[in-house]
C-alpha positions in Angstrom: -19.2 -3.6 3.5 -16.3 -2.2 1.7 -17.4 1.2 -0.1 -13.8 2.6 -1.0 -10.1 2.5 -1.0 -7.1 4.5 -0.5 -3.8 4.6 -2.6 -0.4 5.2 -1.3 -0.8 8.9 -2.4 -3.6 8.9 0.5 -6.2 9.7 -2.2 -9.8 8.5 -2.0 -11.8 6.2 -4.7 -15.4 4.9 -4.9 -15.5 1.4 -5.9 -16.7 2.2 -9.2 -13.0 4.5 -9.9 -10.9 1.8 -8.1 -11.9 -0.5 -10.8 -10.5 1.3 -13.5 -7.1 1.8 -11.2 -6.8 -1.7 -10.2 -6.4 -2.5 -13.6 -3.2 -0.9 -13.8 -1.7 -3.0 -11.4 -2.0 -0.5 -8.4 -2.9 -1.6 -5.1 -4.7 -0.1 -2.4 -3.4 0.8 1.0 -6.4 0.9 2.9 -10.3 -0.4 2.6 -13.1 2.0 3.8 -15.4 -0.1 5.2 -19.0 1.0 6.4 -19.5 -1.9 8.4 -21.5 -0.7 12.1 -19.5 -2.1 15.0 -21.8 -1.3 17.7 -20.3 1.6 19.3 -22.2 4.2 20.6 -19.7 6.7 19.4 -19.2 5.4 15.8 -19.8 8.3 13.3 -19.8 8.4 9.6 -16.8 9.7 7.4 -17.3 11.7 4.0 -14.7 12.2 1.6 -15.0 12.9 -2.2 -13.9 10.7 -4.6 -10.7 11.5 -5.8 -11.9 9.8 -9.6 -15.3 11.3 -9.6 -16.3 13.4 -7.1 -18.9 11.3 -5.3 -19.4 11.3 -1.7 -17.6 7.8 0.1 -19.3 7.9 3.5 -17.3 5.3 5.7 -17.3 3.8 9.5 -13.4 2.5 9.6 -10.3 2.4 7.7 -8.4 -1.2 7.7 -5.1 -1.0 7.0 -3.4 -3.9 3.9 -0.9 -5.4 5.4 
């Protein structure tokens, strides 16, 4: 499940921000997805929210090619 995004300033949005960026016609680098893949060693990721502060808590980046 995606659950945030990165710009191409490497700053971090909620999907609730992004909404209001995508407007503007910027586009995300990366997806934070919180998706399990089964490994043993997977851990969770929190970052703040670079629009509101929240906590994003995320498994994997995928890169936007």
């Amino acid at each position: 499940m995606n659950v945030g995004y990165v710009d191409l300033r490497g700053s971090i949005y909620c999907t609730r921000c992004w909404q209001h960026r995508a407007t503007s016609g910027e586009h995300p680098e990366w997806i934070l997805d919180s998706a399990d893949d089964g490994e043993l060693d997977n851990f969770w990721i929190v970052d703040a929210c670079s629009g509101c502060n929240t906590q994003v808590q995320y498994r994997s980046v995928k890169v936007l090619a």
